[in-house]
The first five atom37 places (N, CA, C, CB, O) and aatype in JSON, in Angstrom:
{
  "aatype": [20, 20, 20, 20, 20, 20, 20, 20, 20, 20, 20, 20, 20, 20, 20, 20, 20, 20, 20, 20, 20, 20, 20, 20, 20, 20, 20, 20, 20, 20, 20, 20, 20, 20, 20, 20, 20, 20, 20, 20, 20, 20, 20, 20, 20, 20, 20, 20, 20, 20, 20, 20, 20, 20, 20, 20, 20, 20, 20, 20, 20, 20, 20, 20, 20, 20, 20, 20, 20, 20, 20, 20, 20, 20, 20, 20, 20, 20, 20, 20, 20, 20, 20, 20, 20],
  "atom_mask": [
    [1, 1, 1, 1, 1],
    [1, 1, 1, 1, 1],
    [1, 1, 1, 1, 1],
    [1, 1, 1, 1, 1],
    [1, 1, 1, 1, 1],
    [1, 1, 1, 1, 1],
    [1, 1, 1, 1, 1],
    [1, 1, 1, 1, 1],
    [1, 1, 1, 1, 1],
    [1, 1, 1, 1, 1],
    [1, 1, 1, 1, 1],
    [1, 1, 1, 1, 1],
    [1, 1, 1, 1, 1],
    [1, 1, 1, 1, 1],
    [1, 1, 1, 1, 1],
    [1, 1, 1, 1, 1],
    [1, 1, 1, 1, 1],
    [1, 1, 1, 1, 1],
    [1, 1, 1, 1, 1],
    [1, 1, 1, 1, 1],
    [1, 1, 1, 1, 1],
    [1, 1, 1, 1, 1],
    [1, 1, 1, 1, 1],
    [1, 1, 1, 1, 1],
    [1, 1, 1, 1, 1],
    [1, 1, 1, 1, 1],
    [1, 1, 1, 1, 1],
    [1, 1, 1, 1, 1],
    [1, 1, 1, 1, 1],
    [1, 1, 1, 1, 1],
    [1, 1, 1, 1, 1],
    [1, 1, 1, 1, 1],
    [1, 1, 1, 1, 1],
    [1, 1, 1, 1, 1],
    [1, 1, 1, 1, 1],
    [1, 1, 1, 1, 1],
    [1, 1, 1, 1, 1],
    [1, 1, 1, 1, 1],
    [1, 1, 1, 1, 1],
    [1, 1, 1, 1, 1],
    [1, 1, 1, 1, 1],
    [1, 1, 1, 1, 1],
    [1, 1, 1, 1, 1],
    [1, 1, 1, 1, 1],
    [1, 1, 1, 1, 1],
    [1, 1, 1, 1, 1],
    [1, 1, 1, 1, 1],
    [1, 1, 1, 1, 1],
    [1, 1, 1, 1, 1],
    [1, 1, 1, 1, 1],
    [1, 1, 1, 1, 1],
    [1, 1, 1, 1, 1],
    [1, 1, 1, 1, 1],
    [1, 1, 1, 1, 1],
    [1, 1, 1, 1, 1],
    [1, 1, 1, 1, 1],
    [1, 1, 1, 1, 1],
    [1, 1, 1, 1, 1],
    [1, 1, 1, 1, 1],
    [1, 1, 1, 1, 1],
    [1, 1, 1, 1, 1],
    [1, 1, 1, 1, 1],
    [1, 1, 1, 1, 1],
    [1, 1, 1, 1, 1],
    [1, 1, 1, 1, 1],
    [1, 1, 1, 1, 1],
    [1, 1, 1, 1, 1],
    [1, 1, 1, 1, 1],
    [1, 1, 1, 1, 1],
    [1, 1, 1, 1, 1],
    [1, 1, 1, 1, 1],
    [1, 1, 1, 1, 1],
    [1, 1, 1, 1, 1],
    [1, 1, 1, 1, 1],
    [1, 1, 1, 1, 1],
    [1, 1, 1, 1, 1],
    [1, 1, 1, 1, 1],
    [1, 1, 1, 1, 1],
    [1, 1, 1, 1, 1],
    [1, 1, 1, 1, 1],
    [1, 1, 1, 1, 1],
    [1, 1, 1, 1, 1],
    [1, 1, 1, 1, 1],
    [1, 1, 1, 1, 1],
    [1, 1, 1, 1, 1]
  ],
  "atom_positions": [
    [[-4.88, 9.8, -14.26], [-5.64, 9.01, -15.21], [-5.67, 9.79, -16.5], [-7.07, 8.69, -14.69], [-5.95, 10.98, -16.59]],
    [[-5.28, 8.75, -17.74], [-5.54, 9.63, -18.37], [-6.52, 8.59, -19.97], [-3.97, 10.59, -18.52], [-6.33, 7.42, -20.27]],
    [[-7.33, 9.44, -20.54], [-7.94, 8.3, -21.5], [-6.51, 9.09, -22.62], [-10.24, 8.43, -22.11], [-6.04, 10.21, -22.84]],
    [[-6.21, 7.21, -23.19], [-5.1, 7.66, -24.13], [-5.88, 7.6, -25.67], [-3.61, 6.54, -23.99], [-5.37, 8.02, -26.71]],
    [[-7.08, 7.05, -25.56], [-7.38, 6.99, -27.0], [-8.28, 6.17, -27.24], [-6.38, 6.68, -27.8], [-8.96, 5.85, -26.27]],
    [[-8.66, 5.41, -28.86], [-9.3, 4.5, -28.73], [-8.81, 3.55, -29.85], [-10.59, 4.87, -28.67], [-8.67, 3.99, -30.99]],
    [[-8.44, 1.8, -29.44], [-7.54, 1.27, -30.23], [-8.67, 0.45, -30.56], [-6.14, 0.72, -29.72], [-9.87, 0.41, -30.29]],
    [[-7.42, -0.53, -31.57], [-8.1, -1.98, -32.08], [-8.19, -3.18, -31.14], [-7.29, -2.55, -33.26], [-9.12, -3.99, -31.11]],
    [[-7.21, -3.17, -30.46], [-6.92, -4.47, -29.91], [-6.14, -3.88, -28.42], [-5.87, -5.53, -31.1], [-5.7, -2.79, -28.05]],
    [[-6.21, -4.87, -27.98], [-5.34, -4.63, -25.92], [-3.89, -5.15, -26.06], [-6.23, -6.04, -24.22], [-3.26, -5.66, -25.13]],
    [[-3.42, -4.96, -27.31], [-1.86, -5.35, -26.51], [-1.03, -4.07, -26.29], [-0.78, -6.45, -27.54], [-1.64, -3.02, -26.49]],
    [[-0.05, -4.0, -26.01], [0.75, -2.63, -25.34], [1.04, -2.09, -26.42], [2.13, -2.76, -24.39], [0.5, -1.0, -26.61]],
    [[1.55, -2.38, -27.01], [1.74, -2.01, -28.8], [0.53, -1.22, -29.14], [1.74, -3.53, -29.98], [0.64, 0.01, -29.13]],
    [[-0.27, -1.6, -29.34], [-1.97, -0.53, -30.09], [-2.27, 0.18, -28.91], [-3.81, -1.6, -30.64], [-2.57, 1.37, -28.93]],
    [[-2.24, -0.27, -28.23], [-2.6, 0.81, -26.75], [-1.77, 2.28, -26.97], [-1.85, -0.03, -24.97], [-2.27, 3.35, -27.3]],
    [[-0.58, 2.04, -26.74], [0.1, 2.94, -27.02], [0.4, 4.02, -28.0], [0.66, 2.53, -26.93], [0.86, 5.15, -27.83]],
    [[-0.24, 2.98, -29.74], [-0.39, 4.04, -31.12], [-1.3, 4.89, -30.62], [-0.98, 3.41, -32.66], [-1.14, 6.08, -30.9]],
    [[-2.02, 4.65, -30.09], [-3.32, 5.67, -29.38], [-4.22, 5.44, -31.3], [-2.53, 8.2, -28.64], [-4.52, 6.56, -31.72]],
    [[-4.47, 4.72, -31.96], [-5.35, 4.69, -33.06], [-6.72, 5.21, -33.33], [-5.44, 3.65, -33.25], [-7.34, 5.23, -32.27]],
    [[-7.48, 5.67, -34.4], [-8.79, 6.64, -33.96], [-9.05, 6.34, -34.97], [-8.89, 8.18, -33.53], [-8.16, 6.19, -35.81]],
    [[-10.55, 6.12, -35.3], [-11.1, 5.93, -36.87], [-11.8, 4.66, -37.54], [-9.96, 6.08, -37.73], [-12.24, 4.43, -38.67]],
    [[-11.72, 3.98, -36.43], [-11.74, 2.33, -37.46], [-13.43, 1.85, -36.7], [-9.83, 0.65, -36.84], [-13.53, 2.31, -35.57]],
    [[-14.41, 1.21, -37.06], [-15.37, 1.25, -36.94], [-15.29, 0.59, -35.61], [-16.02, 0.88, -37.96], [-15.92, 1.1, -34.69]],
    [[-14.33, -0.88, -35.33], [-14.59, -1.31, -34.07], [-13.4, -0.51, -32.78], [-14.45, -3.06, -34.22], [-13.22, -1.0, -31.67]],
    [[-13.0, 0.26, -33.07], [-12.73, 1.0, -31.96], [-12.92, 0.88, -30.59], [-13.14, 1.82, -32.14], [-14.12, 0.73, -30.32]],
    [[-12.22, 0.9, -29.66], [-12.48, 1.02, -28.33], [-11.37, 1.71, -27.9], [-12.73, -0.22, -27.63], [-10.26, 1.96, -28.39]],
    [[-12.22, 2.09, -26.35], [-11.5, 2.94, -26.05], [-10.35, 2.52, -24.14], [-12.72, 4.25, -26.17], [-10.66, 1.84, -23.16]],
    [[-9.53, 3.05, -24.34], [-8.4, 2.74, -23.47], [-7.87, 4.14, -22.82], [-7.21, 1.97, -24.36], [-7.5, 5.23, -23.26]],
    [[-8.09, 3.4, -21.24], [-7.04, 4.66, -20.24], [-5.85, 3.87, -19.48], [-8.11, 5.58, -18.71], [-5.74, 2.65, -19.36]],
    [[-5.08, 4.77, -19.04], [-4.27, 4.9, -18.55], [-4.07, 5.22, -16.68], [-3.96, 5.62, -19.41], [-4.6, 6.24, -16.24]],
    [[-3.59, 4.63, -16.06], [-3.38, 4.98, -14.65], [-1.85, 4.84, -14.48], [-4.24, 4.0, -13.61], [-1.35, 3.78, -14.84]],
    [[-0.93, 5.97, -13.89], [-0.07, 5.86, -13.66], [-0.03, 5.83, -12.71], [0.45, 6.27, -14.03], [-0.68, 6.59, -11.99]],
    [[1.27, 4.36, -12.04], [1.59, 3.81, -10.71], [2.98, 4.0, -10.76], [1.15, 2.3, -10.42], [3.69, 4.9, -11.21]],
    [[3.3, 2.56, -9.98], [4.72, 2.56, -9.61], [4.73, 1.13, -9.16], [5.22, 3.7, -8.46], [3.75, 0.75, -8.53]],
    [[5.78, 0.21, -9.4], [6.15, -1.13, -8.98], [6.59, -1.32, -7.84], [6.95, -1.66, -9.65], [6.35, -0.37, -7.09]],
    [[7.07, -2.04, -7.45], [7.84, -2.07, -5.67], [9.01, -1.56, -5.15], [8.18, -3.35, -5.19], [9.56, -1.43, -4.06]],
    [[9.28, -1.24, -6.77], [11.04, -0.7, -6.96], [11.15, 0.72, -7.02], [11.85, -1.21, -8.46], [12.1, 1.5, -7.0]],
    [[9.96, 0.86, -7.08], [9.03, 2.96, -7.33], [9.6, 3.45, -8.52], [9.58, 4.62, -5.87], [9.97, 4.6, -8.76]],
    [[9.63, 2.24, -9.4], [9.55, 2.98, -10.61], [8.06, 3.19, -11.27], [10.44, 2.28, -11.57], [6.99, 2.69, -10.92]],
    [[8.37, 4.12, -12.35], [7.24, 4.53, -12.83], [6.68, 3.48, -13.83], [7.42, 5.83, -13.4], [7.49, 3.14, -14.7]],
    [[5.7, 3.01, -13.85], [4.69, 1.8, -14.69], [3.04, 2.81, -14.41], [4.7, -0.41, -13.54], [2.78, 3.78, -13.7]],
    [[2.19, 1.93, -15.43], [0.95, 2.64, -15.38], [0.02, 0.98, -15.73], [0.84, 4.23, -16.75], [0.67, 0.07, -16.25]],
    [[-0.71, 0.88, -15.56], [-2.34, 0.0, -15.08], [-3.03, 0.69, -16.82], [-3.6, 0.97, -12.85], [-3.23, 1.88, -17.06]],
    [[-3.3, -0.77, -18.01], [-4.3, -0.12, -18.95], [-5.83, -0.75, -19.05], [-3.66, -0.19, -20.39], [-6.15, -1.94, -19.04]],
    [[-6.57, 0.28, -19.13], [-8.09, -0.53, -19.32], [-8.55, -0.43, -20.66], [-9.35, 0.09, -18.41], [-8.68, 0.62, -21.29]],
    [[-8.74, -1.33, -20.99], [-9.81, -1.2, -22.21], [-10.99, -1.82, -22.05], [-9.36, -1.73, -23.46], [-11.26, -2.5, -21.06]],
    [[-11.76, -1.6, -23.04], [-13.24, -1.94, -23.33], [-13.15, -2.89, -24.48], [-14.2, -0.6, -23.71], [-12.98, -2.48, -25.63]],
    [[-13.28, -4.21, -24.18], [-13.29, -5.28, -25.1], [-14.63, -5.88, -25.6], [-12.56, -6.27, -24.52], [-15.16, -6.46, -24.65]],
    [[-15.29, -5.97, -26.61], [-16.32, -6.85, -26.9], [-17.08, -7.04, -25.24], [-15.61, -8.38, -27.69], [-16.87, -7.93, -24.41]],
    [[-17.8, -6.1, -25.18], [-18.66, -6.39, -23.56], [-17.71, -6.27, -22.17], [-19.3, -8.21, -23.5], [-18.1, -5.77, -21.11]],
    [[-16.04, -6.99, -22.48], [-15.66, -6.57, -21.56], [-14.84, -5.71, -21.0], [-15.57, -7.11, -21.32], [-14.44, -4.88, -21.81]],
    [[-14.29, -5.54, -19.55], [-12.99, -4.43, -19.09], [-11.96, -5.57, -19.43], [-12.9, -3.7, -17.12], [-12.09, -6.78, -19.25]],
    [[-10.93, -4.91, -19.93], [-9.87, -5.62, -19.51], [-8.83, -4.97, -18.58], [-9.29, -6.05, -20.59], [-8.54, -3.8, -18.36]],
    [[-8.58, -5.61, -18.32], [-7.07, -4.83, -17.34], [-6.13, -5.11, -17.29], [-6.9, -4.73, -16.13], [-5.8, -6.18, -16.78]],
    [[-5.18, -4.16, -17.88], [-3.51, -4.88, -18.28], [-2.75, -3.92, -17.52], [-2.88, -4.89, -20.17], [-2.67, -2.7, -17.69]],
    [[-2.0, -4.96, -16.32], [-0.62, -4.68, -15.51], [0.23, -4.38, -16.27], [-0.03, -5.69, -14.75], [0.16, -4.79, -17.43]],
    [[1.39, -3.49, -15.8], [3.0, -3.72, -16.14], [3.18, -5.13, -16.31], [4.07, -3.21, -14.95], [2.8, -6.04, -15.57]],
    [[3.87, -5.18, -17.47], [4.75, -6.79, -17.98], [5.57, -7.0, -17.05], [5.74, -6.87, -19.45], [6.64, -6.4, -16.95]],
    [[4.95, -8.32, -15.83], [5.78, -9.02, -15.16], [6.03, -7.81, -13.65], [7.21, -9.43, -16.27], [6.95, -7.83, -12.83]],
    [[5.2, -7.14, -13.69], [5.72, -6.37, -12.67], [4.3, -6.57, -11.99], [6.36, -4.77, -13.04], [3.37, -7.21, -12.5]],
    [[4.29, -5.95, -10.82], [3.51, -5.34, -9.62], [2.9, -3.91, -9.44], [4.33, -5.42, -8.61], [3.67, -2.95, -9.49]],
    [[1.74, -3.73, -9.25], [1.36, -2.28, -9.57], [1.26, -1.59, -7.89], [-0.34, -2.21, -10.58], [0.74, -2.23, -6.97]],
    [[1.73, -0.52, -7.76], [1.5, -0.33, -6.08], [0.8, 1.44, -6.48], [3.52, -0.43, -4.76], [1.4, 2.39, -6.99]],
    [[-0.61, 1.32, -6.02], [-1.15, 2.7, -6.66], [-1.56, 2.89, -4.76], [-2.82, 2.62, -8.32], [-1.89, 2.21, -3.79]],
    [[-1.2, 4.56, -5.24], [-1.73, 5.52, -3.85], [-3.43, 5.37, -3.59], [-1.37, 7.44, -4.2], [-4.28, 4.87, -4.33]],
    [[-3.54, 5.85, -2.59], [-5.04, 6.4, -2.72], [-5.48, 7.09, -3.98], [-5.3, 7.41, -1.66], [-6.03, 6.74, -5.02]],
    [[-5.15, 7.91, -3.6], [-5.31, 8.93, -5.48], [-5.5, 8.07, -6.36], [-3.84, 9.86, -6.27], [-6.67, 8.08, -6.73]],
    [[-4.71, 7.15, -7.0], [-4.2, 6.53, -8.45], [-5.68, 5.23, -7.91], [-1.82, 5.81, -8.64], [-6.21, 4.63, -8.84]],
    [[-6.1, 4.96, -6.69], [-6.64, 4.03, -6.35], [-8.3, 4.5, -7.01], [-6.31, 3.78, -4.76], [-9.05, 4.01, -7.85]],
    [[-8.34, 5.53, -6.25], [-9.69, 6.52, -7.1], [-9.68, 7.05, -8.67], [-9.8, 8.03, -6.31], [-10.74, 7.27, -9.26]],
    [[-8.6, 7.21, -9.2], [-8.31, 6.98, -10.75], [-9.19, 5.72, -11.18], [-6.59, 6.66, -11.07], [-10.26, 5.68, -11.8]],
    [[-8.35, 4.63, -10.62], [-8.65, 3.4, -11.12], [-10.38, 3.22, -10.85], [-7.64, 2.25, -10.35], [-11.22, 2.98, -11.72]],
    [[-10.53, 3.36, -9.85], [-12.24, 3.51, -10.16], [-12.85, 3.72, -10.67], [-12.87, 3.88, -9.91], [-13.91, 3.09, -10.75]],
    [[-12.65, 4.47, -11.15], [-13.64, 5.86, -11.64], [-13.37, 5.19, -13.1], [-12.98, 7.93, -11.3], [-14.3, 4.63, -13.68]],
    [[-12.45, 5.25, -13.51], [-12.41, 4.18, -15.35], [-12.76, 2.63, -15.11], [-10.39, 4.04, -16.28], [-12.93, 1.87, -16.07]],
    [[-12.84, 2.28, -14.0], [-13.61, 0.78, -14.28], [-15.28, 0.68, -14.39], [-13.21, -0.26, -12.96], [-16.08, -0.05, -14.95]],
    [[-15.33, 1.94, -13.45], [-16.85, 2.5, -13.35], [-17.17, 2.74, -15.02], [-16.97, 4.19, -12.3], [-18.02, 2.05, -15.58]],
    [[-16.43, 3.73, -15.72], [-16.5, 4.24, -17.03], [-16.72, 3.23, -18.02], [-15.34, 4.95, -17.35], [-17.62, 3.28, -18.85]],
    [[-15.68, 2.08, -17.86], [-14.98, 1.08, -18.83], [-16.76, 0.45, -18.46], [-13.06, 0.01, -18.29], [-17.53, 0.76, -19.37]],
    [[-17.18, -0.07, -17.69], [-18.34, -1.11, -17.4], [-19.55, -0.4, -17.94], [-18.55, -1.51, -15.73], [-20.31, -1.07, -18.64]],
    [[-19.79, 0.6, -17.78], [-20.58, 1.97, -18.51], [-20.99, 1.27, -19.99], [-19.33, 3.63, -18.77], [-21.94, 0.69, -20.51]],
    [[-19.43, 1.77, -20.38], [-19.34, 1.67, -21.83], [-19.56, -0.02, -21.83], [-17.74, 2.34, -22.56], [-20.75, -0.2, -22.11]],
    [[-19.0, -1.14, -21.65], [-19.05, -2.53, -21.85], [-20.31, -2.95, -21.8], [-18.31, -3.24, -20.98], [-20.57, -4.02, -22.34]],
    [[-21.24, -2.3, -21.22], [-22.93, -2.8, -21.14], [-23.61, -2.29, -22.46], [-23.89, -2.02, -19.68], [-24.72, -2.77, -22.69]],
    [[-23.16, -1.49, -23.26], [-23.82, -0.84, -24.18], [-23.75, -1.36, -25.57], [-23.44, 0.4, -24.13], [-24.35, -0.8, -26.48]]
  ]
}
């Protein structure tokens, strides 16, 4: 898991600038998985206006271990934290 930053908006594009500075800011992590094909893909959360969002690999399937399963927790736990506030 990793927090990549905090963007403007949830598409893969701003997720990825990792952006910092702008008053409505939020913030976005990262979980790296793997698809069915075991390639490498990663699971993004952000914190939207009150809510989590959760963005899959484009068109793919996410297959997370135990581990990556407790990642993912633990930032939805975080993400809902922050979304109540």
């Amino acid at each position: 898991m990793e927090l990549i930053g905090r963007v403007q908006g949830f598409t893969q594009d701003v997720v990825a600038d990792q952006t910092a500075g702008c008053p409505d800011e939020r913030r976005a992590w990262q979980i790296h998985c793997r698809d069915v094909v075991n390639r490498e893909r990663h699971l993004t959360v952000v914190v939207d206006n009150g809510r989590v969002v959760l963005m899959g690999p484009p068109g793919e399937t996410a297959v997370l271990s135990a581990g990556q399963l407790g990642q993912l927790r633990t930032v939805l736990r975080e993400a809902a934290d922050q979304a109540e506030r």
